[in-house]
C-alpha positions in Angstrom: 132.3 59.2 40.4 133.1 55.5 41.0 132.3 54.3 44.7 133.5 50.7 43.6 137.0 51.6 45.0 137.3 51.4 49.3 138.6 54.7 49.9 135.9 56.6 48.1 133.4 54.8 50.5 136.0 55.5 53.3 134.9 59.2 53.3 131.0 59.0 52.6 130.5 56.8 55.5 131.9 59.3 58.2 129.0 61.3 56.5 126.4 59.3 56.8 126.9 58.5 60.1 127.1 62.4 61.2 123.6 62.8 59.0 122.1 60.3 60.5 122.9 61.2 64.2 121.8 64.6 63.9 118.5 63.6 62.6 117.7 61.6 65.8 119.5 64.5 67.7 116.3 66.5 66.4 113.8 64.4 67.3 112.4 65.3 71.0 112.8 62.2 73.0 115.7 61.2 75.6 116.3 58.0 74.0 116.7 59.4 70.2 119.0 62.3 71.3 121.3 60.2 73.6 121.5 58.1 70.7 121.9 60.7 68.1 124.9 62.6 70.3 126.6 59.3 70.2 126.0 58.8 66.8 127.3 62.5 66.2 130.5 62.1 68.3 131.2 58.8 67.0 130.8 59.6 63.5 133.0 63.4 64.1 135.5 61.0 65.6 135.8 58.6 62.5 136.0 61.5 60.4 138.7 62.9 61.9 140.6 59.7 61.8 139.8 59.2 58.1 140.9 62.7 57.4 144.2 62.0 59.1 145.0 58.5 56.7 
């Protein structure tokens, strides 16, 4: 699997983003979750739009 090439990286980084908002989702305080739902939609949201390309 090369990831030297953009589009390859296009679609891991939605990902990432999703992983990583969920795992602040979990942690109980206001200020992770608020952040983590954000993270989630905006990361659902750039997936979508990568899907779409």
């Amino acid at each position: 699997m090369d990831l030297s090439s953009p589009g390859n990286l296009d679609q891991i980084e939605p990902g990432v983003l999703i992983l990583v908002g969920f795992v602040l989702f979990i942690i109980p305080e206001p200020a992770t979750s608020a952040l983590g739902a954000g993270l989630l939609l905006l990361g659902a949201s750039w997936w979508v739009y990568e899907w779409g390309r």
